[in-house]
N, CA, C and O atoms as a MOPAC input file, in Angstrom:
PM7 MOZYME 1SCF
protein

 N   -101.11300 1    32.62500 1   155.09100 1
 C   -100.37100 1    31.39700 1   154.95200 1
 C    -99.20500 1    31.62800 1   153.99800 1
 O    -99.35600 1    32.24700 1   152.94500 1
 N    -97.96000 1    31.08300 1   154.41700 1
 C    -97.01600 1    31.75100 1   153.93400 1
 C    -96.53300 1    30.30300 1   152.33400 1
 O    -97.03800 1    29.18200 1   152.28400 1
 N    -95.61500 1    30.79800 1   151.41400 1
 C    -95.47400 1    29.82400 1   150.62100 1
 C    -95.38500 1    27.99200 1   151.26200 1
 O    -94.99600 1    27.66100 1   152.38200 1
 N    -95.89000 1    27.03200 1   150.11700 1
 C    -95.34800 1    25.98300 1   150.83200 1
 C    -94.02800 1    25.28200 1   150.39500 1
 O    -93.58100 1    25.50500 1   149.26900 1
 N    -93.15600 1    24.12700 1   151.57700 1
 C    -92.36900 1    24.27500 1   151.68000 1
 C    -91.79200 1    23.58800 1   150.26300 1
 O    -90.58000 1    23.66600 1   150.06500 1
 N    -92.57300 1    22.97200 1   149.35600 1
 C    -91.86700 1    22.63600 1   148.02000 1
 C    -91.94200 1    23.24600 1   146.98400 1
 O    -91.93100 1    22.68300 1   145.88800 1
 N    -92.04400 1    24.67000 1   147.16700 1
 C    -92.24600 1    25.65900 1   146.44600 1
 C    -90.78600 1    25.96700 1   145.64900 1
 O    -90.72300 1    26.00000 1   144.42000 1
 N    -89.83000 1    26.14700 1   146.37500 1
 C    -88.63900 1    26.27400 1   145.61100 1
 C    -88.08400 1    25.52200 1   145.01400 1
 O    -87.23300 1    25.82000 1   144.17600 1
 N    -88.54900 1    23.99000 1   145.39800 1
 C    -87.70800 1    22.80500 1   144.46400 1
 C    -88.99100 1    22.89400 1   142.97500 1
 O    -88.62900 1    23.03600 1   141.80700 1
 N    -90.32900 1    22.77900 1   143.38000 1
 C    -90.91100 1    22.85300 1   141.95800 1
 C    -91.37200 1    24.10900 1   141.31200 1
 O    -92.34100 1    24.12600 1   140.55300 1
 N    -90.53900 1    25.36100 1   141.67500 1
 C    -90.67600 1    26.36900 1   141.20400 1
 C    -89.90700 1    27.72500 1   141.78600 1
 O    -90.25700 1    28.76900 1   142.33700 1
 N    -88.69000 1    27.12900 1   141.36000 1
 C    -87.31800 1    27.61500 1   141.72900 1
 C    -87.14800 1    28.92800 1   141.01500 1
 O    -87.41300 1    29.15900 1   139.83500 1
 N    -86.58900 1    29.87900 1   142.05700 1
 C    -86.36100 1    31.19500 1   141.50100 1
 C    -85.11300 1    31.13700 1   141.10800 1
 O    -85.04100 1    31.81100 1   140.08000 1
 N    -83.86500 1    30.59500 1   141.43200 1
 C    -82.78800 1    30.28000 1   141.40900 1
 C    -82.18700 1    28.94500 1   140.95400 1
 O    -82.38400 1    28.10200 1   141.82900 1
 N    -81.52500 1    28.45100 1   139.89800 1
 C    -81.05700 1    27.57900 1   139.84900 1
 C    -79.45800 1    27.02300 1   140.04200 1
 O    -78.64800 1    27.49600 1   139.24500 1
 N    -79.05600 1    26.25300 1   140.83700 1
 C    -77.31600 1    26.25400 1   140.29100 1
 C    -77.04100 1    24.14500 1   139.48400 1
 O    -77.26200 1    23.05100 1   140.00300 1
 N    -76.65200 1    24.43100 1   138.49600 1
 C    -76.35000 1    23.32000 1   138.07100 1
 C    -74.64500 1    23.08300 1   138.24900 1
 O    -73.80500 1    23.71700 1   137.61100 1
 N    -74.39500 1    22.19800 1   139.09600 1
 C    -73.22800 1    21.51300 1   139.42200 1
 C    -72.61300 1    20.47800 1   138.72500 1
 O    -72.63900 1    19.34200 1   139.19800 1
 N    -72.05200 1    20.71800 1   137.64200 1
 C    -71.20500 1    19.82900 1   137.00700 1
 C    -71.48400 1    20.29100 1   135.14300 1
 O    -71.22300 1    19.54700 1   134.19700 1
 N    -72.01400 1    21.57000 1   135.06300 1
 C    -71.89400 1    22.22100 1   134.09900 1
 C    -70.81800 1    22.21700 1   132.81500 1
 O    -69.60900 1    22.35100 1   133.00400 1
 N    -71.32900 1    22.07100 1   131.66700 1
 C    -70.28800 1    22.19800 1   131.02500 1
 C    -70.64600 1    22.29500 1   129.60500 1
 O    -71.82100 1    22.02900 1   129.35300 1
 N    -69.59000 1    22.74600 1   128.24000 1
 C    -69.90700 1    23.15200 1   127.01500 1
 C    -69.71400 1    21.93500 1   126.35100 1
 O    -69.72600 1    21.96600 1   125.12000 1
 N    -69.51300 1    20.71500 1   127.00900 1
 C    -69.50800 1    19.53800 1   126.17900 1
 C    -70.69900 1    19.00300 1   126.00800 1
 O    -71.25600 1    18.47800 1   126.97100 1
 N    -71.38200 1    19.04300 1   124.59200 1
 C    -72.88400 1    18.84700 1   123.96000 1
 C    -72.92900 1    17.32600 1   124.27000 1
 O    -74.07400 1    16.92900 1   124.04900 1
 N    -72.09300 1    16.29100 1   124.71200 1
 C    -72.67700 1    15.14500 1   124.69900 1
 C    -72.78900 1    14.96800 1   126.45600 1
 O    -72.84300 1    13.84400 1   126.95600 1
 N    -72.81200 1    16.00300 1   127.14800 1
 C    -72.75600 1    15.65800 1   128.77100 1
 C    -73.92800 1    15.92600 1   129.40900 1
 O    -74.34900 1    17.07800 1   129.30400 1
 N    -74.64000 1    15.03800 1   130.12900 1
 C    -76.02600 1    15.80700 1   131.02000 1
 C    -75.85300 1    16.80900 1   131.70100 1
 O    -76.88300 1    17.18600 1   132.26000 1
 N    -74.53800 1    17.69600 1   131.97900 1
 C    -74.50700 1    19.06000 1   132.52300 1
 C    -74.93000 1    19.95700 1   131.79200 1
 O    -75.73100 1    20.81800 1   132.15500 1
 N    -74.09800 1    19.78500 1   129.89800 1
 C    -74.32200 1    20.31200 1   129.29800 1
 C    -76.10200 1    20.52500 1   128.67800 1
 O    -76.67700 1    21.48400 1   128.16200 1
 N    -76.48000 1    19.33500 1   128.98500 1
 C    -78.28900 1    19.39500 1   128.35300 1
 C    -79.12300 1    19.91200 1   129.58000 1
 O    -80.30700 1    20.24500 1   129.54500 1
 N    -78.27100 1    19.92000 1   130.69800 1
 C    -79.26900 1    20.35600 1   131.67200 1
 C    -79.24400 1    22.23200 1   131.09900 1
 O    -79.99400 1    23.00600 1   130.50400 1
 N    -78.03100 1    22.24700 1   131.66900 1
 C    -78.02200 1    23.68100 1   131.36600 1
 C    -78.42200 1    24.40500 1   129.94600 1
 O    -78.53200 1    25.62900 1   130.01500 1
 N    -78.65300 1    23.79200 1   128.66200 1
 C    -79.26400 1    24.14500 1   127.57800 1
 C    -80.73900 1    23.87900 1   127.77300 1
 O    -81.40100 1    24.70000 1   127.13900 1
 N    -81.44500 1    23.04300 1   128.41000 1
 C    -82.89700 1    22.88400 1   128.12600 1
 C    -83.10900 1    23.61200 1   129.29500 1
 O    -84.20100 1    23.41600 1   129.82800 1
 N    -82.52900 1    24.21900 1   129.71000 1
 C    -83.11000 1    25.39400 1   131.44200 1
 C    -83.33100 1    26.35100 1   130.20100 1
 O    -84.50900 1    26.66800 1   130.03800 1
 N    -82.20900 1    26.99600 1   129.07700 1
 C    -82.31500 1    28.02200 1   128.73000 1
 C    -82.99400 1    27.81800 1   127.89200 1
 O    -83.76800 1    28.76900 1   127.78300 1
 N    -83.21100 1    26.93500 1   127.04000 1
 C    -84.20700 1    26.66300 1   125.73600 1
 C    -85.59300 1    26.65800 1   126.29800 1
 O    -86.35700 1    26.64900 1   125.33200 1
 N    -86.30100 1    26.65900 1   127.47400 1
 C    -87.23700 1    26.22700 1   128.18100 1
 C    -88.20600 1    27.94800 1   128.92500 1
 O    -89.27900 1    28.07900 1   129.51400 1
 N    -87.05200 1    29.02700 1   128.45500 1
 C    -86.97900 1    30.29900 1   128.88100 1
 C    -87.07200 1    30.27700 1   130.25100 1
 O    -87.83200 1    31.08000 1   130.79200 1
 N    -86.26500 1    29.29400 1   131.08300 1
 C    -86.16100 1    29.32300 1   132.32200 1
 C    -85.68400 1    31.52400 1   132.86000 1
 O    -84.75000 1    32.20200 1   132.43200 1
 N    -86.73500 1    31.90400 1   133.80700 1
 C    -86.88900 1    33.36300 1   133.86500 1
 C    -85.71500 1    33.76900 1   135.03800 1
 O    -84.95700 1    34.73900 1   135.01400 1
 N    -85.81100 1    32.79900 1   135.97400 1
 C    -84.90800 1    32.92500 1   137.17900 1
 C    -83.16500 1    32.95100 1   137.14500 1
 O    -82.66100 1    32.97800 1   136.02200 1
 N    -82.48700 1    32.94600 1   138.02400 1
 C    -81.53200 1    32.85100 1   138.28500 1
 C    -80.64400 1    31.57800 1   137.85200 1
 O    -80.82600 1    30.57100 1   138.53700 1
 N    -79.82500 1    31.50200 1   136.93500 1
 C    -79.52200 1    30.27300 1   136.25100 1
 C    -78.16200 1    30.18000 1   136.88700 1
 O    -77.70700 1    31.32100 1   136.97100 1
 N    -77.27000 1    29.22300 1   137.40400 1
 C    -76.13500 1    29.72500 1   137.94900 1
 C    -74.83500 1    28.07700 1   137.52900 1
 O    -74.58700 1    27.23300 1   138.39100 1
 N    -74.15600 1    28.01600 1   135.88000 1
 C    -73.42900 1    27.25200 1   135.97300 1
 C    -72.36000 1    26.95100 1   137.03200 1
 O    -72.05700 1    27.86500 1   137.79900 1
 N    -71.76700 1    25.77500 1   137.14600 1
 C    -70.84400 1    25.49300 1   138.60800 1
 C    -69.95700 1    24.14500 1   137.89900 1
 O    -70.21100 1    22.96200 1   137.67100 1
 N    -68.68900 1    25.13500 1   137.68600 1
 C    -67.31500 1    23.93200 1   137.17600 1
 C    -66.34700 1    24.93900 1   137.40200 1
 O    -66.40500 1    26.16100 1   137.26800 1
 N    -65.29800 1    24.05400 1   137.83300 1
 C    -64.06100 1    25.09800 1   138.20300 1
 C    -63.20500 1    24.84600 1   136.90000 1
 O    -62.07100 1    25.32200 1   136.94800 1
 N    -63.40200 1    24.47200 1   136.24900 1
 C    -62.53700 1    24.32400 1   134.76000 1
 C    -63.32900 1    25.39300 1   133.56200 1
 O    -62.95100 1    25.39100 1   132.39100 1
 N    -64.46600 1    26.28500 1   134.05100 1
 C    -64.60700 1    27.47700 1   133.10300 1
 C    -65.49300 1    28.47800 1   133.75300 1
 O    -66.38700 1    28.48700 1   134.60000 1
 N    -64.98800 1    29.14400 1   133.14600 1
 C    -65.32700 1    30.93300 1   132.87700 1
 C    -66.39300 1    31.01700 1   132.85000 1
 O    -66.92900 1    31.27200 1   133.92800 1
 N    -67.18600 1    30.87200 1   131.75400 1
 C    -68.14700 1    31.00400 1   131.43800 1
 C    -68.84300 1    29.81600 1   130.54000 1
 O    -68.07800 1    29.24100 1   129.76500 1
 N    -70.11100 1    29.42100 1   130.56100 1
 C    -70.95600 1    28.08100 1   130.34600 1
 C    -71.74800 1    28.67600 1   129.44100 1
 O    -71.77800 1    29.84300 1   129.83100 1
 N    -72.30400 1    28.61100 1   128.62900 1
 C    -74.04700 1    28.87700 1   127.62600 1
 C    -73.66200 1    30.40900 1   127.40900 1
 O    -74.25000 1    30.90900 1   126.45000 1
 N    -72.96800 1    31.09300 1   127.96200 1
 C    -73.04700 1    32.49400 1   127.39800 1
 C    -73.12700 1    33.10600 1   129.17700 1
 O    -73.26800 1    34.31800 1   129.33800 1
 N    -73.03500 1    32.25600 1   130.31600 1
 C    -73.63100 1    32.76300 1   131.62200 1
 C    -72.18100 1    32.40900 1   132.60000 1
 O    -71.69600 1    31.28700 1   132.45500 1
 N    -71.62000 1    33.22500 1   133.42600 1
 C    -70.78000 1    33.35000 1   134.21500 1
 C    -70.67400 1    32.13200 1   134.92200 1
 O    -71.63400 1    31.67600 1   135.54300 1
 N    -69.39500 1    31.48400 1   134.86400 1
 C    -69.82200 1    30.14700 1   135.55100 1
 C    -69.11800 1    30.32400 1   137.01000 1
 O    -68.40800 1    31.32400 1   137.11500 1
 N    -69.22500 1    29.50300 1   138.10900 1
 C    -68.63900 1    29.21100 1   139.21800 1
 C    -67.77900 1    28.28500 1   139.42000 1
 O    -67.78900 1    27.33600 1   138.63600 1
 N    -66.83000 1    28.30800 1   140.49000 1
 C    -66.32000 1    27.25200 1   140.48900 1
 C    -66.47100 1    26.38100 1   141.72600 1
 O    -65.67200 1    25.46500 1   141.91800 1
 N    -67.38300 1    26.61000 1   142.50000 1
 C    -68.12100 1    26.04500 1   143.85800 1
 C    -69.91600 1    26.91000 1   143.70000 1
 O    -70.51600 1    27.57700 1   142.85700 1
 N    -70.13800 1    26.43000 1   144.90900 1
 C    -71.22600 1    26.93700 1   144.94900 1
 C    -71.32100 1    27.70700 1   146.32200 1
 O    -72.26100 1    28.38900 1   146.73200 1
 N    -70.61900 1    27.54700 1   146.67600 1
 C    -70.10500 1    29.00900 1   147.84100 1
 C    -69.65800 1    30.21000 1   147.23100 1
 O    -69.82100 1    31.35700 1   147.64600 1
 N    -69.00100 1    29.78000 1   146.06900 1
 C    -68.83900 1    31.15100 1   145.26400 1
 C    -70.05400 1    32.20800 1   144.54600 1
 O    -69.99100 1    33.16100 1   143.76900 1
 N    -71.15400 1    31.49800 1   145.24100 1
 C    -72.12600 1    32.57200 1   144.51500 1
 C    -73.14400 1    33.09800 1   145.40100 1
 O    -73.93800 1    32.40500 1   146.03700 1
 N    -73.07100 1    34.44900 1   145.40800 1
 C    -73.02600 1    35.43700 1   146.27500 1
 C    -74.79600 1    35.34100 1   146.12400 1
 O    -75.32000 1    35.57400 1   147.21400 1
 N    -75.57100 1    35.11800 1   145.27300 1
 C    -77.39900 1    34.71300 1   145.67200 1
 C    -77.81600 1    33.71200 1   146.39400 1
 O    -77.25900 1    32.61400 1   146.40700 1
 N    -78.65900 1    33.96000 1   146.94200 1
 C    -79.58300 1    32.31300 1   147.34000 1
 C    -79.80700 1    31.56000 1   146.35300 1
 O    -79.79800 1    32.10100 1   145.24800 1
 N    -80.05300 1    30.21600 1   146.42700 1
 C    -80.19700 1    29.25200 1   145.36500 1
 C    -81.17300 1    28.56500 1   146.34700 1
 O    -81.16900 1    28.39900 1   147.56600 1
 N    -82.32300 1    28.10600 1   144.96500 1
 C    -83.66300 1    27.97300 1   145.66100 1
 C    -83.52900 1    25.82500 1   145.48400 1
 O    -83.89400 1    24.82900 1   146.10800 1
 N    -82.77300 1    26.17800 1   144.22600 1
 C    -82.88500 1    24.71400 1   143.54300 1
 C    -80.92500 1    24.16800 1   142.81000 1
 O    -80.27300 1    24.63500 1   141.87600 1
 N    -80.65800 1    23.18800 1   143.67100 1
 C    -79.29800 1    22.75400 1   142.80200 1
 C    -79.54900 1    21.52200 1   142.46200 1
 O    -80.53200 1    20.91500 1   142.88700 1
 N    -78.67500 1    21.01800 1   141.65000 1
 C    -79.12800 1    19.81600 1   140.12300 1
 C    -77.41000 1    19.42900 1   140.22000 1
 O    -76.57200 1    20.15300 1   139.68200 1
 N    -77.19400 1    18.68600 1   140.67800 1
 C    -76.10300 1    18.40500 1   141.06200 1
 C    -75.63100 1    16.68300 1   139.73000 1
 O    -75.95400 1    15.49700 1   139.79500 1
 N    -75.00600 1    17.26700 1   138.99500 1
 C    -74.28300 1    16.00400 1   137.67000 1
 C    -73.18600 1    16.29900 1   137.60700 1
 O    -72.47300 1    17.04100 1   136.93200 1
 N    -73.06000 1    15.26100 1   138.83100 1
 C    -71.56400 1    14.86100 1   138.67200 1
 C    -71.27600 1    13.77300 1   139.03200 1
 O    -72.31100 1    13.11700 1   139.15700 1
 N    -70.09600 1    13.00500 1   139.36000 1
 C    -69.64700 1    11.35400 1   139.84900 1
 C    -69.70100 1    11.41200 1   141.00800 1
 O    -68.97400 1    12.11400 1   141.71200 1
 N    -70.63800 1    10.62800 1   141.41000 1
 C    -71.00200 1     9.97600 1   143.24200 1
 C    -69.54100 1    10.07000 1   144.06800 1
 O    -69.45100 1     9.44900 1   145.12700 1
 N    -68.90200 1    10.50600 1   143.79300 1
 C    -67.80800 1    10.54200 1   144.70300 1
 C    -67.64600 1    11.75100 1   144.96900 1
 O    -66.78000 1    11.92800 1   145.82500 1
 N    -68.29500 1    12.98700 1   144.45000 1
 C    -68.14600 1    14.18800 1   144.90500 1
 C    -69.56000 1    14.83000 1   144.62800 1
 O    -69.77400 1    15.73700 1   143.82400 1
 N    -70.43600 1    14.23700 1   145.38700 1
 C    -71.57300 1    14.39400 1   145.67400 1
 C    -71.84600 1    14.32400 1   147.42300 1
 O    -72.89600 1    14.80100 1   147.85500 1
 N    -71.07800 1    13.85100 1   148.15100 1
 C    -71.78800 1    14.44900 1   150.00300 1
 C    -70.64300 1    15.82900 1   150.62300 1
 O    -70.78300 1    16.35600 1   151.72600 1
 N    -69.23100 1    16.31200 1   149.32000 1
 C    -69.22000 1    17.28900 1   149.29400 1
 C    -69.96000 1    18.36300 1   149.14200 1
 O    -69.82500 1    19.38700 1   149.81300 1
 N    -70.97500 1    18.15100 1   148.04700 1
 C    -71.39700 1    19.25100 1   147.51500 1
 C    -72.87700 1    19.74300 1   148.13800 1
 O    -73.55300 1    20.77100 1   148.09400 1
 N    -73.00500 1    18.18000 1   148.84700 1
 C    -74.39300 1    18.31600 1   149.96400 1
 C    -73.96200 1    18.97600 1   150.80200 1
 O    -74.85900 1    19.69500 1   151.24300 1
 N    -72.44400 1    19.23600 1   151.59800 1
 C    -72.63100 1    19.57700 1   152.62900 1
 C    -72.24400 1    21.21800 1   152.28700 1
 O    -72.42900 1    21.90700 1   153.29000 1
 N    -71.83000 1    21.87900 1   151.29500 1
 C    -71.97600 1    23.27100 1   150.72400 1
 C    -73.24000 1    23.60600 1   150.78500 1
 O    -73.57500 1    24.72600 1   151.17300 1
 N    -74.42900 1    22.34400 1   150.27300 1
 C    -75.72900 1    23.02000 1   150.09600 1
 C    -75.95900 1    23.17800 1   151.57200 1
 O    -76.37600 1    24.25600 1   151.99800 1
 N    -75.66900 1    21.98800 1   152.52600 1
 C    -76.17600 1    22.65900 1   153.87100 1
 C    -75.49700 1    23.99300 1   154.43100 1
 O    -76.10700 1    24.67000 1   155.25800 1
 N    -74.56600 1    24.26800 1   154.09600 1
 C    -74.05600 1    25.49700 1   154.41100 1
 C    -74.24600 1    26.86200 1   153.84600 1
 O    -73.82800 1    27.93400 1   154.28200 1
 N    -75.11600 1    26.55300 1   152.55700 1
 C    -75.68800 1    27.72900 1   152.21200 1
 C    -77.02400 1    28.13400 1   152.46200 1
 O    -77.64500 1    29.19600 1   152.48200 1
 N    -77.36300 1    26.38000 1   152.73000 1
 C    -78.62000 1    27.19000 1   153.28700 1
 C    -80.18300 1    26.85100 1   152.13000 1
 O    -81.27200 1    27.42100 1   152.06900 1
 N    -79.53400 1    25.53800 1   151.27000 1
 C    -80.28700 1    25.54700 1   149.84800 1
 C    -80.86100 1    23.94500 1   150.87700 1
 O    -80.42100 1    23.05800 1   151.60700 1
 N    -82.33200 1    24.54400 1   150.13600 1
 C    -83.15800 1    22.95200 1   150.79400 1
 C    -83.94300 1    22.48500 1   149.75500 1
 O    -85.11900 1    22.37200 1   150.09900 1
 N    -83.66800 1    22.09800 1   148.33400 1
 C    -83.92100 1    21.50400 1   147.51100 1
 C    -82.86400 1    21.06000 1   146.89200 1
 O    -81.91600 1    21.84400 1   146.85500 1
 N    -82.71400 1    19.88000 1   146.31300 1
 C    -81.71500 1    19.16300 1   145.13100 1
 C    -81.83900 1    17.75200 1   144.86700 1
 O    -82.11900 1    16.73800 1   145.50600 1
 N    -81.54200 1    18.04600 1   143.75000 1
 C    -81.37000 1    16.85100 1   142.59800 1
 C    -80.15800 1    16.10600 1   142.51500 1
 O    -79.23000 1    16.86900 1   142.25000 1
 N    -79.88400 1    15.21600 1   142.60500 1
 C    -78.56400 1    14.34700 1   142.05500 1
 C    -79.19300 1    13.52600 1   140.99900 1
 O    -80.21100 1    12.83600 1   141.04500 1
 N    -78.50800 1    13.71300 1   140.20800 1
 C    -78.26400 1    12.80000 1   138.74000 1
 C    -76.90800 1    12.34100 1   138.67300 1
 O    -76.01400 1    13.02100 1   138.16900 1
 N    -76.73900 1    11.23300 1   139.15500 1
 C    -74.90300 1    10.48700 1   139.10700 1
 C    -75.37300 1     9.42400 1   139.42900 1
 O    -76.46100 1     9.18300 1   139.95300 1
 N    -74.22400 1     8.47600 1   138.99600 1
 C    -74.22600 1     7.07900 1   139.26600 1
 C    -72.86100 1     6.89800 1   140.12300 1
 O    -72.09900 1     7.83500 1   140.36200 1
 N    -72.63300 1     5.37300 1   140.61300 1
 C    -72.09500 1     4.92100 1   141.38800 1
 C    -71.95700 1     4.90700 1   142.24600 1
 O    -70.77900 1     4.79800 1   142.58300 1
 N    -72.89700 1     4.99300 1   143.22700 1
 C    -73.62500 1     4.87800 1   144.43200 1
 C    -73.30200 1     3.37900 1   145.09200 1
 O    -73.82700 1     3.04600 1   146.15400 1

């Protein structure tokens, strides 16, 4: 019997957090610090096209730009660029995620 199918959303080898960032008062920013404070072991993968690099970890600026599978994305950002970023996940191929945004 092979894994089951909510295996990667509650125990993700891969993570990409979408809307990442070094500003300490932003839920991108606490997502992506309590992944690492948490000794998250897997694949951690920040995603903002306004930086380089996030926590000390190479950031993206899509999520097509990253060349691993992603088991799990956490998507914080403004509801208006959120069924973009669904339809990247369907195109990569990622069948778990989170949205945390308002204005729905």
């Amino acid at each position: 019997m092979g894994p089951h199918y909510l295996s990667r959303f509650f125990n993700p080898k891969s993570v990409a957090i979408i809307g990442a960032t070094e500003r300490e008062n932003s839920v991108g920013f606490r997502l992506m610090f309590n992944m690492q404070e948490a000794g998250f072991n897997g694949g951690l993968f920040p995603v903002n096209p306004k930086h380089e690099q996030i926590l000390g970890l190479k950031a993206y600026p899509e999520l097509m730009a990253i060349a691993d599978d992603i088991d799990l994305v956490v998507i914080a950002t403004p509801a208006s660029t959120v069924p973009a970023i669904m339809r990247q996940c369907g195109e990569k191929n990622v069948s778990s995620v989170i949205i945390i945004s308002a204005g729905f």
